[in-house]
C-alpha positions as CSV (number, residue, x, y, z in Angstrom):
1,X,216.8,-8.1,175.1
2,X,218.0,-7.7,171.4
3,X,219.3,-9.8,168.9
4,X,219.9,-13.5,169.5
5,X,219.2,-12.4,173.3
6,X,215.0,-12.8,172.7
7,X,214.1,-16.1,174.4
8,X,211.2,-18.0,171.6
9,X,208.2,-15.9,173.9
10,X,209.3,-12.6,173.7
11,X,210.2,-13.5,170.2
12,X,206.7,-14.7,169.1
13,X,204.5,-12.0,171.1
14,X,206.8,-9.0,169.5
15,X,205.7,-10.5,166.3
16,X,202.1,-11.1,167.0
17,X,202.1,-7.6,168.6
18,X,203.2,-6.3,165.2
19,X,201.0,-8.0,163.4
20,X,198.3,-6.7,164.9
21,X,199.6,-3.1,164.4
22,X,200.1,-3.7,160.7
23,X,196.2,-5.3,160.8
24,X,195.0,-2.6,162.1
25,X,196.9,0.7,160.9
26,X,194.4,0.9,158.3
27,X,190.9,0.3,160.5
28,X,191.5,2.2,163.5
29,X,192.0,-0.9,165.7
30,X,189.4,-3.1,164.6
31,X,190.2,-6.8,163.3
32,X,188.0,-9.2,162.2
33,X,187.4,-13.4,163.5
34,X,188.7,-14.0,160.4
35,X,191.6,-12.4,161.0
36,X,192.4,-13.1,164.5
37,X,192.1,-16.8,163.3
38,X,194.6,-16.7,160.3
39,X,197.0,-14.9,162.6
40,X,200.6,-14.8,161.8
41,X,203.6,-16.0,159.9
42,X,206.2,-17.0,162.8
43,X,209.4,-18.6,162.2
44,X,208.3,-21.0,159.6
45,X,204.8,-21.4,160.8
46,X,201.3,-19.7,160.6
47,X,200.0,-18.7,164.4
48,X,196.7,-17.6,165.6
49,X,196.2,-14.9,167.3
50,X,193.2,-15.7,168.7
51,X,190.5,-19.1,168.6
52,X,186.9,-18.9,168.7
53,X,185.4,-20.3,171.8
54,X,188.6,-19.7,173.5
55,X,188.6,-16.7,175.6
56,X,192.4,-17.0,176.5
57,X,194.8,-18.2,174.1
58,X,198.3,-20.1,174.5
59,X,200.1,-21.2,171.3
60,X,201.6,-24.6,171.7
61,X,205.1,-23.1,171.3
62,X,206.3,-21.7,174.4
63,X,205.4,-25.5,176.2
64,X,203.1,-26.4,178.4
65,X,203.9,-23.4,181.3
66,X,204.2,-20.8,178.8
67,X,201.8,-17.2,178.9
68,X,199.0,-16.6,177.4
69,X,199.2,-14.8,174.6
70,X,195.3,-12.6,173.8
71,X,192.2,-12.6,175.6
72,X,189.3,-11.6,173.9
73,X,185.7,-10.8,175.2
74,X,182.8,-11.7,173.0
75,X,180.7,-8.7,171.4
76,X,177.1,-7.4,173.1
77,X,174.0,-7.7,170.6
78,X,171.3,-5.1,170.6
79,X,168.9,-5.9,173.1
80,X,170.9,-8.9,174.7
81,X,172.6,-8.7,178.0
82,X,176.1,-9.0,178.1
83,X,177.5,-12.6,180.1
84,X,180.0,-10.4,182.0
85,X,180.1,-6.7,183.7
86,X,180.6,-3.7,181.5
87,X,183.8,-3.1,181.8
88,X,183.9,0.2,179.8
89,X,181.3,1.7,181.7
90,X,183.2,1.8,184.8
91,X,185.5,4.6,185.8
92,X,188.1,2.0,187.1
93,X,191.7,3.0,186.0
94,X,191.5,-1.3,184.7
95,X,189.1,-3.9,183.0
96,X,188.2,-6.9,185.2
97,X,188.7,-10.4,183.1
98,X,187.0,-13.3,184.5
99,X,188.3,-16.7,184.9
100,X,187.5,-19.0,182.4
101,X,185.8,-21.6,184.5
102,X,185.4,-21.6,188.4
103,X,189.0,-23.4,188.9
104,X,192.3,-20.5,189.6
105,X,194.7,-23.7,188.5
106,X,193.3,-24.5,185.2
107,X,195.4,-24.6,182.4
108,X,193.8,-21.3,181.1
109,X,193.9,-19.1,184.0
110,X,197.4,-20.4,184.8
111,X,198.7,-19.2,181.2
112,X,197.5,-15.5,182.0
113,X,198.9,-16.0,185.4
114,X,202.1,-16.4,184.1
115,X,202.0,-13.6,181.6
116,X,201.2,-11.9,185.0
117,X,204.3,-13.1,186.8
118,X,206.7,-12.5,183.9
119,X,205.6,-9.1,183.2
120,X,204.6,-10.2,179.6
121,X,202.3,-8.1,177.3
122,X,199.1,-9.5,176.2
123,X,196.3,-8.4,173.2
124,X,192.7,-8.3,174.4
125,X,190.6,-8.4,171.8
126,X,187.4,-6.4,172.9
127,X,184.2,-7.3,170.9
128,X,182.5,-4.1,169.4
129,X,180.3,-6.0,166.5
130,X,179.5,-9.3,165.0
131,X,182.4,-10.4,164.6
132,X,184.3,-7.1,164.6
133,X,186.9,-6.6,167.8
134,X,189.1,-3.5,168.9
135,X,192.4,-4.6,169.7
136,X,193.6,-3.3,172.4
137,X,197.7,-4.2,172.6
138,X,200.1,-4.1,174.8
139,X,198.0,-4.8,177.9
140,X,199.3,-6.4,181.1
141,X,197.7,-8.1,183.7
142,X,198.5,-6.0,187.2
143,X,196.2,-8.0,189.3
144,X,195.3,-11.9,190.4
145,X,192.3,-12.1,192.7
146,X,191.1,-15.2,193.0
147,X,188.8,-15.0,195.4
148,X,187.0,-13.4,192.7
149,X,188.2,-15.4,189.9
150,X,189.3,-12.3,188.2
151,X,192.9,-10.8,186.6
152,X,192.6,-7.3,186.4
153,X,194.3,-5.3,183.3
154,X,195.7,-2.5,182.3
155,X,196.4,-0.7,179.3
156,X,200.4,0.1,177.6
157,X,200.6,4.0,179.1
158,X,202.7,4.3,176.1
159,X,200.1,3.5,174.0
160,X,198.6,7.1,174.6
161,X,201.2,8.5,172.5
162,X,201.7,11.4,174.7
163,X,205.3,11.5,175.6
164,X,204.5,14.1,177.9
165,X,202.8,11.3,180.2
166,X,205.8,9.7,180.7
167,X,208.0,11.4,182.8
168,X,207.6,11.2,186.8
169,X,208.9,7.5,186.7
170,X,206.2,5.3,188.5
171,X,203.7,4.4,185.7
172,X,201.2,3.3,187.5
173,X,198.8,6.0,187.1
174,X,199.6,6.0,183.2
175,X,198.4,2.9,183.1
176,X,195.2,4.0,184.6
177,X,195.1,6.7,182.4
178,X,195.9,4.9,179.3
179,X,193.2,2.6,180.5
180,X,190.8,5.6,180.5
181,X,191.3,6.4,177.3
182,X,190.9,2.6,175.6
183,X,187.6,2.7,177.5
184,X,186.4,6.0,176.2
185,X,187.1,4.9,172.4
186,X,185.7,1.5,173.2
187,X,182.2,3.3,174.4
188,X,182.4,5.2,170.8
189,X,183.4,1.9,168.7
190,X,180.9,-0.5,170.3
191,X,178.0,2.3,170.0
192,X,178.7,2.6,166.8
193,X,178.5,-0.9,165.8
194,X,175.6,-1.4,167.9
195,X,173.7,1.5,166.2
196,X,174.6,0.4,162.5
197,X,173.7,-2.8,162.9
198,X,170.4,-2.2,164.5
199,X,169.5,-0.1,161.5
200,X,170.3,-3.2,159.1
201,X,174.1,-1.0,157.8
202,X,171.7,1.8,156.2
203,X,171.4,5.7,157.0
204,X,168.4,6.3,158.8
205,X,167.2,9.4,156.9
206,X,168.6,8.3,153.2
207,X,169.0,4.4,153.1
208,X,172.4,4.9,152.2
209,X,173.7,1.2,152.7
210,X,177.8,1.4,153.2
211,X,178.7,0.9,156.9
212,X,182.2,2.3,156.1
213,X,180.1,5.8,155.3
214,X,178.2,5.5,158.4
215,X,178.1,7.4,161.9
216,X,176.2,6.3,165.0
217,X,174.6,9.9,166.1
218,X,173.3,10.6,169.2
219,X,170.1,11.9,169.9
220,X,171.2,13.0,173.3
221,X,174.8,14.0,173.3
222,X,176.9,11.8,175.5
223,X,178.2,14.1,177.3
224,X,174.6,14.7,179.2
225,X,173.2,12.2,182.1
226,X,170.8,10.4,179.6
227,X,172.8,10.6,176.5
228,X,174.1,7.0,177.1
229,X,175.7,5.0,174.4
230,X,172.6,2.6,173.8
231,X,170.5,2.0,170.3
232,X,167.7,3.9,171.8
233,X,169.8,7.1,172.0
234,X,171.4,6.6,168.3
235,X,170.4,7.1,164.7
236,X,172.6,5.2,161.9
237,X,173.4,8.2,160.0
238,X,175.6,9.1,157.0
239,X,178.2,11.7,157.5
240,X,176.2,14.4,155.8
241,X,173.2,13.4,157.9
242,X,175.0,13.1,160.6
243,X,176.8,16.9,160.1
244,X,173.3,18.1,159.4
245,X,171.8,16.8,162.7
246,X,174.2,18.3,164.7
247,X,174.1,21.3,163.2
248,X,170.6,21.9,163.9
249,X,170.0,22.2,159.8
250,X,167.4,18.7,160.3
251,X,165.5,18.0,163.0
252,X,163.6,15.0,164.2
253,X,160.5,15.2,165.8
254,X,159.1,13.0,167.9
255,X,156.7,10.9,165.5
256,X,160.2,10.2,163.5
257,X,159.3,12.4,160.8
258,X,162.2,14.3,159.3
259,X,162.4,18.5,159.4
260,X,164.6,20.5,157.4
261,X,165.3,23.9,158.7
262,X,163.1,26.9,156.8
263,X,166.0,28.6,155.7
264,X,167.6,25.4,154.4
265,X,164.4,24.5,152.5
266,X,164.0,28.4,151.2
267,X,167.9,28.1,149.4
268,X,168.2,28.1,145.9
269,X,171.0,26.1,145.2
270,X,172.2,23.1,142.9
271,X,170.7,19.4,142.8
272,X,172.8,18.0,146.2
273,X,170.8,20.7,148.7
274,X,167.7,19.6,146.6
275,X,168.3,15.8,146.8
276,X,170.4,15.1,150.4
277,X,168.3,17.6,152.4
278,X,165.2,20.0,151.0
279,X,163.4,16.3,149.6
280,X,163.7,14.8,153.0
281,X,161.6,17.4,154.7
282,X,158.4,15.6,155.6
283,X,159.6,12.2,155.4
284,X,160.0,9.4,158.1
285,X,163.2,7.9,159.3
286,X,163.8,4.0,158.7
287,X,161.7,2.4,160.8
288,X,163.1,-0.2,163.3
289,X,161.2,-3.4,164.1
290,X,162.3,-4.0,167.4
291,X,160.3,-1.6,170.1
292,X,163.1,-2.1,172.4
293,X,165.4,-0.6,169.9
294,X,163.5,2.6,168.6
295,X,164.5,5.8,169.5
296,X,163.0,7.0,172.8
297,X,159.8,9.5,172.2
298,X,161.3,11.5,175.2
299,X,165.0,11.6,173.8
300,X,163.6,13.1,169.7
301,X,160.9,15.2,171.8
302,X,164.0,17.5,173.6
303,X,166.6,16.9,171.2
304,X,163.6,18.2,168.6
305,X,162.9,21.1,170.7
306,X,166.2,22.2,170.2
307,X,165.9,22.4,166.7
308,X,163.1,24.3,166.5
309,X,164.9,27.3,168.6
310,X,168.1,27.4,166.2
């Protein structure tokens, strides 16, 4: 398929496809509403790539039969449950997307049937933040079960960027692996949106109010059984903070009162170790509002203990 040979779909979902990678060379893979609304310039004409209160979405183009072209999935708030399974929790090699509605043959579901049956790539826009998605492209749908009203999806295995992964033929198990990997940095993006915007786009320890300069630390690594990726088990922290935490140089103790390490707060040095660390010791971190977003007493208390032994 090159040149003149690129029937109008393949034409317009290559250029959506780039679009998105030009959108998003520059923020790791997020896009905003704004953008997924104002789309793309194709062949004479401005296309979405995605419409609000549509969770699947067919441009008017390709005719009535024609594939879907994105999917998106709304973003979880802090405290609120999500409508749908979480998907990136799972260990499943594939996201499950649910029907929109209760009926396999409506026009919706049909589209990402089709993109199904034609092998076509699709963009799912995964919500991480108000407003805020990852874009997760190419994906294709590799399974219609309708029984359960769900298409089930898989990630590009090129997208990996390991060319390594490729050889062996079948790419079935790339897939699943490539899969693996979107959900792993869609655990970190959505925690990290989660977290900042619990602690109103400000560092926890210094007020430091650009979200672009902000980390979502955990207080309990994630790689242990109760380190998971929830507000209660995050700070909002700026990168020095952040460094400092892990580092064992500040600690924070249970009653959310900020410790700098004695040999820290002993160092003569210039006005930055005076101002970002030794004039934090004794202080309290910002202060949520919410009880069922504070961080756990439990989760500071061992974290804490750690600090004191470093």
């Amino acid at each position: 398929m090159t040149g003149t040979s690129l029937d109008l779909d393949w034409r317009l979902r290559l250029a959506a496809l780039d679009a998105v990678r030009r959108a998003t060379n520059a923020t790791g893979g997020v896009m905003t509403r704004a953008q997924m609304t104002a789309g793309f310039e194709f062949e004479g004409e401005r296309v979405p790539l995605s419409i609000e209160q549509r969770g699947i979405w067919k441009p008017a183009r390709p005719g009535r039969d024609g594939a879907a072209l994105s999917i998106y999935t709304a973003s979880v708030k802090p405290g609120v449950k999500p409508k749908y399974d979480d998907q990136i929790a799972s260990a499943d090699g594939w996201f499950e997307y649910r029907y929109q509605g209760i009926d396999p043959a409506a026009s919706d579901n049909r589209a990402v049937r089709r993109a199904f049956e034609l092998r076509r790539p699709l963009i799912y826009f995964y919500g991480v933040g108000p407003g805020l998605y990852e874009a997760i492209a190419p994906v294709y749908v590799v399974g219609d079960e309708p029984d359960r009203l769900t298409f089930k999806l898989a990630a590009d295995a090129t997208s990996v960027g390991d060319p390594r992964l490729m050889r062996g033929g079948a790419d079935a198990p790339l897939k699943a692996y490539a899969t693996t990997v979107v959900k792993v940095r869609l655990h970190q993006q959505r925690f990290r949106q989660l977290v900042i915007t619990a602690y109103g786009e400000s560092c926890a320890v210094c007020r430091l109010n650009h979200p672009e300069l902000l980390d979502a630390a955990h207080i309990l690594e994630d790689h242990e059984e109760r380190g998971k990726p929830e507000v209660p088990n995050g700070l909002a922290l700026c990168g020095v903070h952040h460094g400092a935490y892990d580092a064992n140089i500040m600690g924070i103790a249970p009653d959310q009162r900020i410790h700098i390490r004695k040999d820290i707060l002993a160092e003569i040095a210039g006005p930055m170790l005076r101002h970002v660390l030794q004039e934090m010791h004794g202080s309290l971190i910002q202060v949520l509002r919410r009880r069922d977003l504070k961080p756990r007493e439990e989760y500071l208390e061992e974290r804490f203990a750690r600090f004191l032994v470093a």
